[in-house]
Structures are given as C-alpha cells and as structure tokens.
N, C-alpha and C positions, 0 to 999 in steps of 0.2 A: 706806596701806592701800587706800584707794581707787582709787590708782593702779593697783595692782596685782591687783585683781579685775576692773578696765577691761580690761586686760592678758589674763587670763587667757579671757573672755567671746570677746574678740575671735577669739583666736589658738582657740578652738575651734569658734565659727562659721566659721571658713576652712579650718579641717580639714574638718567637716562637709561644707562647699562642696566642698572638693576632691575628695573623696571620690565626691560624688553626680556631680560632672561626671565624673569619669574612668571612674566604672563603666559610665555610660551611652555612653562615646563610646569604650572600652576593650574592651566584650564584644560580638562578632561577631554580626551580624543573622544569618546563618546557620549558629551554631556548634553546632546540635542533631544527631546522630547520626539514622540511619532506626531502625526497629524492624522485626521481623522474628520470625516463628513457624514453627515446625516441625511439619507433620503429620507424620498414621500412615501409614504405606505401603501399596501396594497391586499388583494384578496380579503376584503374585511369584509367577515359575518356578524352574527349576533352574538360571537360568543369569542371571536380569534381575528387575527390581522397579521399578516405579514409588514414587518420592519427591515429595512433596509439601508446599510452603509457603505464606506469607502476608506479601505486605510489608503492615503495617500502618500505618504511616507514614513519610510521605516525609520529618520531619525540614526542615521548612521548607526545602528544596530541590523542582524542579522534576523531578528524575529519581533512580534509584540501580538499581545496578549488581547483581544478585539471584545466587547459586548456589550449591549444597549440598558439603558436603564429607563425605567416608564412606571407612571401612575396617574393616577386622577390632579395631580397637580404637579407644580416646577421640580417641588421638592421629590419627586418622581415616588421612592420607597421600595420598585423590587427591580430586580435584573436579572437577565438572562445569563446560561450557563456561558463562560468566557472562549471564544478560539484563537487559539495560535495560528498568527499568517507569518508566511516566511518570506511573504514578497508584497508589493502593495498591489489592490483590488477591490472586490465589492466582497462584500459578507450580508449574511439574512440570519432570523431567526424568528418562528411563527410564535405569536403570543396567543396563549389560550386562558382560559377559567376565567376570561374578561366579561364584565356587565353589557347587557346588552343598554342599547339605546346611551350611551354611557360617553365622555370626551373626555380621552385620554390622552398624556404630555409623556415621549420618548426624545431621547437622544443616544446618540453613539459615541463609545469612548473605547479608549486605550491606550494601553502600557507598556512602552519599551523596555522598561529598568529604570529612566531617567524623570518616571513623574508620569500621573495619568493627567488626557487629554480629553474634550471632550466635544463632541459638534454642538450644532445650532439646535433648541427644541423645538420639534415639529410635534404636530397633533394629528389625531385622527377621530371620529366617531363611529359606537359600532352600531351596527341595524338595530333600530327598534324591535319589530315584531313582523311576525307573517304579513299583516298587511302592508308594508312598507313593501311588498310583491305585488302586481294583482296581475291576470289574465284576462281576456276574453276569445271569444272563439264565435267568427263567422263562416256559415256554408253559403259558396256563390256557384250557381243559386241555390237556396235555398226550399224549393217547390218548382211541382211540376210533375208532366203524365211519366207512364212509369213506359220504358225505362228510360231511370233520370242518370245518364252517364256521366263522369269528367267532371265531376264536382270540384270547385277547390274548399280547401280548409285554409281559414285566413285567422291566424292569432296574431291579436297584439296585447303586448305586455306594456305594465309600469311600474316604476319602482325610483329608486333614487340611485342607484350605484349603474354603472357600464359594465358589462363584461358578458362574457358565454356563457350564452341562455341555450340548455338541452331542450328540446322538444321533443313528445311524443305524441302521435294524432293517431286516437282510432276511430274508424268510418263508422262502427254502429257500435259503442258504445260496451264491446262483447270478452274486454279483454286482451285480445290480441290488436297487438300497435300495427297498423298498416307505414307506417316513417316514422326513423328515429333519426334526429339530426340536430349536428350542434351549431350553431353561430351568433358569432360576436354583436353586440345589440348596445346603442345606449340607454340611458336610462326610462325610454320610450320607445318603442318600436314596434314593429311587426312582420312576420314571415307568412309566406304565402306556398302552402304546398298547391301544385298544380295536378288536374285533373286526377285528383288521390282517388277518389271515393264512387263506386258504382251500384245503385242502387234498379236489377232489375222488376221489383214488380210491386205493387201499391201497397204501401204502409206507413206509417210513421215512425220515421228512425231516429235515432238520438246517437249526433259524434260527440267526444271527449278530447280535449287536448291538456296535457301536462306539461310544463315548463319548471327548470329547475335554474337557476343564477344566487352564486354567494352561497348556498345553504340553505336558501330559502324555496320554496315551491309550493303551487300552487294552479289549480285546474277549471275548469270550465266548460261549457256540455251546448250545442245548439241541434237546435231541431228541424227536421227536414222532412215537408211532407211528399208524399209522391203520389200522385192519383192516379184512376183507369186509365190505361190505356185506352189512346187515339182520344181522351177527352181535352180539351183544349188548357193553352198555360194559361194562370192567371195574367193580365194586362199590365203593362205600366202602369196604369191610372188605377189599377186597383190596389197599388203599393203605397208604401209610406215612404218618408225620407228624415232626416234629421241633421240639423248643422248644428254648430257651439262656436260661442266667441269668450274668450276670459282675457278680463282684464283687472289690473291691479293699481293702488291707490296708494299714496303717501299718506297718510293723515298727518302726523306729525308735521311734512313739511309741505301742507294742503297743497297738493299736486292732484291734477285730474286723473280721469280711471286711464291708463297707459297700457302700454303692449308691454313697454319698460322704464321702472321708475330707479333714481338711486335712493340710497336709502343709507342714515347712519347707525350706530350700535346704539341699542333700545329703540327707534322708531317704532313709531305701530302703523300699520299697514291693511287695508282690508280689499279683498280680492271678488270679483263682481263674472258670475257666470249667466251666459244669455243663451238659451237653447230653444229652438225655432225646431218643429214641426211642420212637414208639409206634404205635400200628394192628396189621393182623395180617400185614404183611410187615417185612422187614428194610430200614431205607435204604439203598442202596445207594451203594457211593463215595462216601463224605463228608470234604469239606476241610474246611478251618478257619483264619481266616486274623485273624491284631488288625491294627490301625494304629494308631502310638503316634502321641500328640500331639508335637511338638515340643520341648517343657519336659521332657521326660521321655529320660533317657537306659537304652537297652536294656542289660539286663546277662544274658539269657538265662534259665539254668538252669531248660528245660523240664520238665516231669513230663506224663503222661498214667496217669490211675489212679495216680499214687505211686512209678511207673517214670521214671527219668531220662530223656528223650530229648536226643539231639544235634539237633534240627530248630531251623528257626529260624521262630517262629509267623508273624514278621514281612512273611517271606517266603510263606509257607502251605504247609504240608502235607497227605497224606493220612491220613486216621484209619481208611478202608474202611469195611464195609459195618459198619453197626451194627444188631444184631438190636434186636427190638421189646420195650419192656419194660429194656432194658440203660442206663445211663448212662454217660456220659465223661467225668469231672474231668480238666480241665487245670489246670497254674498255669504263670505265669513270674515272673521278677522286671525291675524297672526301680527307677531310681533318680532323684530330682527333682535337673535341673541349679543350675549355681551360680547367685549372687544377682545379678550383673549380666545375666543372661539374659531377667531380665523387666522388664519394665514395672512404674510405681507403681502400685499397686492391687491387684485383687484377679484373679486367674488362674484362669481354668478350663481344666484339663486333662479335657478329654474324648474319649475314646478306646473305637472300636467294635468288635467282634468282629464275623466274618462266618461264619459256617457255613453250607456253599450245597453241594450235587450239580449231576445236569443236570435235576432236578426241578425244584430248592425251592432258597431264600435264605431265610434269617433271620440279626437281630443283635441287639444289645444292648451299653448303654452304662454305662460307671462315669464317676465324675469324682475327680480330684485339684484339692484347692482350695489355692493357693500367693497368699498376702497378702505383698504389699512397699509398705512404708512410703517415706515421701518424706525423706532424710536432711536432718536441721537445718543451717541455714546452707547447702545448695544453691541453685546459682545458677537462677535463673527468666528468666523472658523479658522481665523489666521493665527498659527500657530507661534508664537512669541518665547518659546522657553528655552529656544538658544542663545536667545540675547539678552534673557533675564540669569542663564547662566554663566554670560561672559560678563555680564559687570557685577556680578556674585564674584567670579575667578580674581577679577582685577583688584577686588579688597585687598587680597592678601600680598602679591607682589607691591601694590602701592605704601601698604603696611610697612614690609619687611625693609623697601628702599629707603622710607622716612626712616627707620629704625636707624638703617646703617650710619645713614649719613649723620645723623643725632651721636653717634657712637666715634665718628670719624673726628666729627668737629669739638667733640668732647673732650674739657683738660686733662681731664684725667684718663685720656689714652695718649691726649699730647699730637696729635694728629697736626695740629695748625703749626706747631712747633719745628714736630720733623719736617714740613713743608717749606719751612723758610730758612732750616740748618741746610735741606737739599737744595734751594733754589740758590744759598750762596756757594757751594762747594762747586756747582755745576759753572757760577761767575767766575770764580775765583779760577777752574781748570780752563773757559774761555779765553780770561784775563793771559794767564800764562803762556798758552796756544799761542795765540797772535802776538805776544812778547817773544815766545822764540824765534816764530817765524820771520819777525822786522830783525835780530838778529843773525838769521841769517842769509837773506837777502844785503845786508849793508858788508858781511864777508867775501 
C-alpha cells in the first residue's frame, strides 16, 4: 500500500514538472497579436472621406503593419495602401473614387506577424449633390438715399455636414471680392460682414456671396436699391417681414406635429412648415427650400395649403409673392432609413428649412431622434489573441506530460518495477542504519 501511494505522489510531481517546463519553454515570447481601434470619419464630400484609426498596442513586437478596409457593406471588398507604425498612435488615409450620396462600412486593421486584428465597423455617408449646400445672401439695409454707406452683407448657409465655410462677398457684383474669410459653421448658420459695402450715388446694385464647405459650393446675389439724394428712406411700415415655424410628425407611431418626435427604423414621418407674412407690403418672390438629414429618406408628396404639389422642396421652389397678413402651410413626407444606417446610440436627425427672397432669409429646425442599441454578443475591440494563443501553447506541454507519464508507468519500460526494487533497497539501507546504530550505542 505504501508502495503504491510512493508510486502515485511521484509520477504526479513529474507531471506537474512536466507540464510547468513545457509551458514555459512551449509558448512564444511574442505570440500576442497588435490591438487596433476604429475612429469616426471626417472631411467627407461627394466623392472622398477621411478614415481614421488607433494602433494601441504593438503586441510585444517592435512594429505592425496598419490599414483600413471599406465598401458598401460588412463584407467591406477594397483596402487601403498598408503603414508600418513603430510605436502605438493614430493613423489616417483619405478614401476617394467613392459614390456620392452612397453609405459606406470601414474598419481598421493590423498586423504584427502574430495574426491580423481588426476594430469595430463604423460607417459613414457621402454628400448627395450640390444642393445638399445652399446660400443665401441679405443687405442690411437694403434701400435707401444715396449715399447708402455701412451696409452689411449677411449670408446664411445650409447644408447637412459642419465644418469651414469659405466666404467671399462682393459689394457690386463686379468681380473683385470686397472679404474673403473662413469660419467654422454647423450645418446651418450665418455670418455677417459688417459695414462691408458703400454705395455713393443712386442706382441699383447687385452684391454676390460665394461660400465653399466639404467640396461643395455654391452662391447668391441680393439687391440694393439706392435713390436721390436728400429723398427720404422708405418707412417701416412700408416693409415686409416674414416668420417660419416647422414642425414634424410620427405617423407610424401617431404622434402630434412636434419640435421633436422619436422615431424607429422604417417609421414614416411627415414634416409641416408654416410661414406667416406681415408688415404693410406683400413679400415679394418667396422660395422655400428644406435639407434633409442623412437618416432620413425623401418620399416627397408635397402640399402647399392642402394642394398637392409635384415640386421637389429638396431642391427649392417658388411660392411668389406672399401678401401681408396670409399664411403658407407646406408639408412633405420622409421616411427614417434602415437599422444598419446608424451608429449605436442615440441620433439626431436635424433638418432646416430655408425661406429667403432677395431681401430676407429665415429658418427653423425640427428634430428626429432614432436610438440603436448595441446587439448582445457583438464583437468589440478587445483584443483576445494572447489568450487564444496561450491555451493553443498549452496543448502541447499537456500532450507531451500525458505522453511521458503513459511511458513511465508502462511495463514495458518497467518504470512501476524499478520503483519498488528502489523503494526496498532504500528500506533495507534504513533497516541496516538503525541496526548499526542500536549496536553501537549498547557498546
């Protein structure tokens, strides 16, 4: 019995042993994969976008090899030229020959030597067309005896992206830009040059403003009359004015007309513009123009007043002169796209209406709020293939330990054998020990 738990003690401290040696001298000093993150994109026109990553670890290597892959769906299908980083950071690379109007699927990936990695798929879409830009352009004042000094030029822009809007404003229309100036703008706004424009002696002049954002641009022209001298200015009450209120509707989930509705993937949705005239003259020439956000697919069917119209708002049309005291209801409809179209989290669809002459510009904004959730069990940017390589490594020490032991305890190397010829030779030298020793002790 005792034999045989000697036996058993041994032959599992040699497993042990085996095991500890082979792991350590079995699994690869530099078998860790890189890690690598996916930014949001930026700079996007009709035609190109900037993509943007993060090698965040180099994976116990000295370099790894970085570059993004994108297409029209997950399955991505082209990539960018590869770069070697030598240290962790951010990396870019501008995508071009892209469709416009188009919702394209990137990620970031790379390769130390030990397996490529790769981030999370983000999207982006790129600009429709020119009008997904628009301008307008006010002179304040507009009219008046000559000379009409200290004018300002007042542009506002809309569009769907944020970024730095170039201006150019010339005071008569002649060529030569009186201001050229850049600033940052969201996707509605306006700048106001101050007392740009001097106009001394009676005529009608025509300023120009051009605005350029993303790639896209686009200009607009107002009129400014200037009469005799020492004759008096037109009155307040001889002016017009113009307000807008827009408001948006659930239909799907029959909600009232809102400032802001939430909204799910495929809801339909229809949008309600109210424009009020006032003062003692009629506005003359009045457009009307929306910009849809992105998330939002156009399905048309205009009304004006409750009347059908074939116009497309998108584009902008005219409504003509609207007398004082009169209102305009417009509505359209759009419809919120499908669920792969957004990002996790929460969305704002916000979308501006423009109603502008060669007067005046005003807008106003609704919002669509579209919430996506992060699906259970998606894959994340947590890098896992150190520890898909350590229990890869551990097969083989586990292996080789079974092996031995199978080899140890086997009759046919006699292993169990030598163990119990040693464990008595080792008795039989004890036995003898303490025999001599009571021998000499009784001398």
């Amino acid at each position: 019995m005792k034999t045989n738990t000697f036996s058993k003690k041994l032959s599992c401290a040699i497993l042990c042993f085996c095991v500890c040696v082979f792991s350590f001298i079995s699994l690869p000093a530099n078998a860790e994969t890189a890690s690598v993150i996916t930014h949001p994109s930026a700079d996007i026109t009709l035609n190109s976008a900037v993509v943007s990553g993060e090698l965040s670890n180099l994976g116990a290597k000295d370099s790894a090899n970085v570059w993004f892959e994108y297409g029209l769906t997950t399955t991505y299908g082209s990539k960018t030229n590869s770069q070697t980083m030598n240290r962790i950071g951010t990396f870019q690379a501008t995508l071009s020959n892209l469709q416009s109007c188009t919702l394209y699927h990137y990620r970031a990936a790379a390769d130390n030597g030990n397996g490529v990695v790769y981030g999370i798929d983000r999207t982006f879409t790129t600009l429709c067309s020119s009008n997904d830009f628009s301008i307008s352009l006010e002179a304040i004042p507009y009219s008046g005896p000559a000379p009409l000094n200290n004018v300002d030029l007042k542009v506002t822009v809309a569009g769907k992206e944020a970024g730095d809007v170039r201006y150019w404003l010339d005071c008569e229309n002649n060529g030569s830009w009186e201001k050229q100036v850049s600033v940052y703008q969201g996707p509605s706004g306006s700048y106001t040059a101050d007392n740009l424009c001097n106009y001394p002696t009676a005529g009608v002049y025509t300023a120009k403003a051009r605005a350029e954002r993303l790639g896209l641009s686009a200009e607009a022209t107002a009129v400014i009359t200037v009469g005799q001298a020492n004759q008096p200015t037109p009155s307040p009450s001889g002016q017009y004015t113009l307000s807008v209120q827009k408001n948006v509707q659930n239909i799907t989930k029959g909600t009232g007309f809102e400032d802001a509705v939430t909204a799910d993937f495929g809801d339909e949705i229809i949008y309600k513009i109210v424009i009020v005239s006032s003062g003692q003259v009629s506005a003359p020439a009045v457009y009307v123009k929306d910009v849809l956000p992105s998330g939002l697919i156009y399905l048309g069917n205009v009304t004006v007043d409750g009347v059908s119209n074939n116009q497309n708002i998108l584009e902008g049309f005219l409504l003509g002169d609207i007398p004082s005291g009169v209102t305009k209801t417009i509505t359209y409809r759009a419809k919120v796209r499908e669920k792969e179209f957004f990002n996790v989290g929460t969305n704002n669809l916000i979308n501006s209406v423009l109603v502008y002459n060669t007067g005046l510009a005003i807008s106003d904004t609704a919002k669509v709020v579209v919430a996506k959730s992060a699906v259970a069990g998606a894959a994340t940017e947590v890098n896992t293939g150190f520890m898909n390589s350590l229990f890869q490594s551990l097969l083989l020490p586990l292996g080789l330990a079974g092996l031995l032991l199978f080899i140890f305890k086997s009759p046919l190397i006699g292993f169990d054998r030598w163990l119990v010829l040693r464990k008595n030779e080792i008795d039989d030298f004890r036995a003898k020990s303490r025999f001599q020793s009571l021998i000499k002790k009784r001398k």
